[in-house]
C-alpha positions in Angstrom: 28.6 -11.6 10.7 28.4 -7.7 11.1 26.1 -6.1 8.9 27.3 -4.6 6.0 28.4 -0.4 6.4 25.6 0.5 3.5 22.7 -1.2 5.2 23.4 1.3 8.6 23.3 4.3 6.0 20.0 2.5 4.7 18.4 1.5 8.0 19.6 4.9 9.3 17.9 6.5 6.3 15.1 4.9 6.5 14.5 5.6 10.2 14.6 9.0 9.7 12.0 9.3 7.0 9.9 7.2 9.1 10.3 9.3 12.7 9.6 12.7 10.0 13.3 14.2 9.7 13.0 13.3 5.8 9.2 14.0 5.1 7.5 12.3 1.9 8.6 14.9 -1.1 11.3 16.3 0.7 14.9 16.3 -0.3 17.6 14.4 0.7 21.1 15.8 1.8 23.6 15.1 -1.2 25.7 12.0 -0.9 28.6 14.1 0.3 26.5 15.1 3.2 25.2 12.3 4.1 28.7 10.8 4.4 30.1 13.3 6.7 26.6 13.3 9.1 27.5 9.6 9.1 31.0 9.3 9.0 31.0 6.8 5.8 32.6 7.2 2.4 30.4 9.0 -0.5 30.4 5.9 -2.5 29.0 4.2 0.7 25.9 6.5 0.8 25.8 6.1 -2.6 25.5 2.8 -3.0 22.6 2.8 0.2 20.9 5.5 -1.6 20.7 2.9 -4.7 18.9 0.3 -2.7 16.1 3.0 -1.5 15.7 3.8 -5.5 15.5 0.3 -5.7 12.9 -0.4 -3.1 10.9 2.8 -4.1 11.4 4.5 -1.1 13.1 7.6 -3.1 13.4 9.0 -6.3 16.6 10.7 -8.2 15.2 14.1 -10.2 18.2 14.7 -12.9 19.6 18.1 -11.9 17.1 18.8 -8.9 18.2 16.2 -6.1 16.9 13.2 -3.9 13.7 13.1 -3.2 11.6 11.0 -0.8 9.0 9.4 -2.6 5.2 11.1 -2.4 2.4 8.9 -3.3 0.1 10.3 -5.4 -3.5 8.7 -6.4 -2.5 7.7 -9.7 0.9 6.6 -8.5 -0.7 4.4 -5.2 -3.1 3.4 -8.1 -0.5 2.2 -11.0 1.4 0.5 -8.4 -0.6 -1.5 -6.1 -3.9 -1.6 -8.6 -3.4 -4.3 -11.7 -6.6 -4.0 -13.3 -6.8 -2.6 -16.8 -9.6 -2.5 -19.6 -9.5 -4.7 -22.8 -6.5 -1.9 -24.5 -4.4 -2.3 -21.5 -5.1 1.1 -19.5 -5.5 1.3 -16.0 -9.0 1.1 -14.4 -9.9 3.6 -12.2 -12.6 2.5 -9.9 -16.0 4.4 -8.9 -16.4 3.6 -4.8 -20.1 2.7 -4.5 -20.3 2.3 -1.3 -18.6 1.4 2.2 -19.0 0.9 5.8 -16.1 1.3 8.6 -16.7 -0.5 11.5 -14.2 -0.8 14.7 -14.3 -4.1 16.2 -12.3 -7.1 18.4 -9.4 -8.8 16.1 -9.6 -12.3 15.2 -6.7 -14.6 16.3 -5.2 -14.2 12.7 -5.4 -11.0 11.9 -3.7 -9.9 15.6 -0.8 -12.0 14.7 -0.3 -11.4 11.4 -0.6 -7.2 11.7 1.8 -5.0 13.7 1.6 -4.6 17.0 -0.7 -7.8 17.1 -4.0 -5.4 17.9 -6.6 -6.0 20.3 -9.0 -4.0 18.2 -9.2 -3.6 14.5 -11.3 -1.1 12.3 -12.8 -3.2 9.3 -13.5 -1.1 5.8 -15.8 -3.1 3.5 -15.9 -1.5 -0.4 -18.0 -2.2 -3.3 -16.4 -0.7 -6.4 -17.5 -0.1 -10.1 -16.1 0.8 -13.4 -18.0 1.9 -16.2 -21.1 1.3 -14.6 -21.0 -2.4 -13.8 -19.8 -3.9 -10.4 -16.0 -4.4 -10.7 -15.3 -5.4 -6.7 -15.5 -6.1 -2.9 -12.6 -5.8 -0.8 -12.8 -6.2 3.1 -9.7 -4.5 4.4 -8.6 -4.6 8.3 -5.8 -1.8 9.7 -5.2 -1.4 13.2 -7.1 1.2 15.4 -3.7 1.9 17.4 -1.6 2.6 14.1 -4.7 4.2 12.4 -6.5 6.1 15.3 -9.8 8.4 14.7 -9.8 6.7 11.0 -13.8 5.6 11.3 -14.2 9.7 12.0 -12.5 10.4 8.2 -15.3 8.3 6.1 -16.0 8.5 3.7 -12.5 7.5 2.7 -10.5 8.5 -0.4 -10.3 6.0 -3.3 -7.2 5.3 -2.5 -5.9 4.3 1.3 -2.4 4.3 0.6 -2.3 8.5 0.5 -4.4 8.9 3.2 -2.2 6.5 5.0 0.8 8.3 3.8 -0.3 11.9 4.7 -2.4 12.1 7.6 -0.8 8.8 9.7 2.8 8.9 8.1 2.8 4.8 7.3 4.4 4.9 4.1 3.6 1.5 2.0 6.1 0.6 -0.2 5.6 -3.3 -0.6 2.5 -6.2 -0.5 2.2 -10.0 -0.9 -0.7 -10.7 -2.7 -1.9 -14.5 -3.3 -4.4 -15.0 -5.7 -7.3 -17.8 -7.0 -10.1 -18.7 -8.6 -13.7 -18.3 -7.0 -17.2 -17.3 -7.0 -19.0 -14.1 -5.6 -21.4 -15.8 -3.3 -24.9 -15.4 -2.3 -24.3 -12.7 -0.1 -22.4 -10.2 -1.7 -24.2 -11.1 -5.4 -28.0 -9.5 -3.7 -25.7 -6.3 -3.0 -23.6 -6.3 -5.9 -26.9 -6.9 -8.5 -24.8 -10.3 -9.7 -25.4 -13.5 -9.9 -24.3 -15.8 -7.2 -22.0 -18.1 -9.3 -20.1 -14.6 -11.1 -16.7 -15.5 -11.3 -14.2 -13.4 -9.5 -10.2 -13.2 -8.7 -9.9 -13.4 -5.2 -6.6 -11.8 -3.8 -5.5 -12.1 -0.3 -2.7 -9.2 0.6 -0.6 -8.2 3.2 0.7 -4.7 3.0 3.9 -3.8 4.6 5.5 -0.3 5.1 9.2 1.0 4.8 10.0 -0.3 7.9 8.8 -3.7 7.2 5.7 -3.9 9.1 2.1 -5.7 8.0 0.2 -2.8 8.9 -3.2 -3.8 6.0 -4.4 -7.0 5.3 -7.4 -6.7 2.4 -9.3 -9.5 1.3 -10.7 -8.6 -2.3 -13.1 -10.1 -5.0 -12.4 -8.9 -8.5 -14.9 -9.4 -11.3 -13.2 -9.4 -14.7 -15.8 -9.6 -17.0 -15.2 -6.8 -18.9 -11.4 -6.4 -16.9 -7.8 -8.1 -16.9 -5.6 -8.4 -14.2 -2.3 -7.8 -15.4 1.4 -7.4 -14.6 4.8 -7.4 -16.1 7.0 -10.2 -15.2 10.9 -9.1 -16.0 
């Protein structure tokens, strides 16, 4: 079965904002344009131009244009960060501290990221909010996608503009599992908690526009004085 005529615009769209012809905040050519560079009907660009909206890979500014879309800190944050306080507004972590280490990937981790890496680098975080330990994540990118990032530490708050701006890996999706655990001896005497604190433990795989894993993060959430939440529609 041939692919439907609105996925090439797509795919071809998305290509070129991945390869750097369509930047992050640039504009798009109008509909009508995009039609006649690809030899499709308007309403065919339209409707692929609806699935990027969809997928958050662009963003329609009444009266200005099509824009790719240009993560921000606060956007990366609201989008891919679920905790919020006890009146529902979003926690902003304080990075305590964290090490960057380049090393030999494990078995899983080669065949689960892009590219299946030999090496890895491995960025282990402690974060707090409001002055108490909020969480650990241990996060593993590869060193071929993300080359020289042990030189850029200490690294922002949030990854996902860094990633976006200086490597231009754009992520636009994750699967995130979550249970129930405990914080462990080990992390509890650098964390000042006890041992048996319970945490949210979320394992995610980050993909990119072109539907690559290209982050898996492993991280421990305390939630004493925090809620995890989402909006199911």
């Amino acid at each position: 079965m041939s692919e439907p005529l609105y996925r090439i615009v797509f795919n071809k769209i998305i290509s070129r904002i991945a390869d750097g012809t369509h930047p992050p905040g640039s504009m798009l050519p109008s509909e009508i344009d995009i039609g006649l560079d690809l030899n499709v009907s308007q309403g065919t660009a339209r409707k692929a131009l609806i699935e990027l909206e969809r997928k958050g890979i662009i963003e329609r500014r009444q009266g200005r244009g099509t824009f790719v879309t240009l993560r921000t800190p606060e956007s990366s944050l609201f989008h891919f960060f679920r905790m919020r306080d006890a009146d529902g507004n979003q926690v902003v972590p304080d990075l305590d501290s964290e090490t960057i280490t380049r090393r030999k990937s494990r078995a899983e981790e080669a065949s689960a990221l892009f590219g299946t890496p030999e090496e890895v680098y491995q960025i282990s975080r402690i974060s707090n909010f409001e002055g108490k330990a909020l969480s650990h994540e241990t996060i593993v990118v590869s060193t071929k996608l993300f080359p020289g990032l042990q030189e850029r530490g200490p690294l922002p708050n949030s990854l996902y503009v860094l990633f976006q701006h200086s490597y231009s890996c754009i992520i636009i999706s994750a699967r995130e599992k979550l249970r129930a655990s405990v914080l462990g001896t080990d992390l509890a005497a650098v964390m000042n908690c006890d041992p048996a604190t319970p945490v949210i433990e979320a394992f995610r795989e980050s993909l990119d526009l072109l539907d690559r894993v290209v982050e898996l993060r492993t991280s421990l959430m305390i939630t004493e004085n925090v809620f995890y939440s989402i909006t199911l529609e």
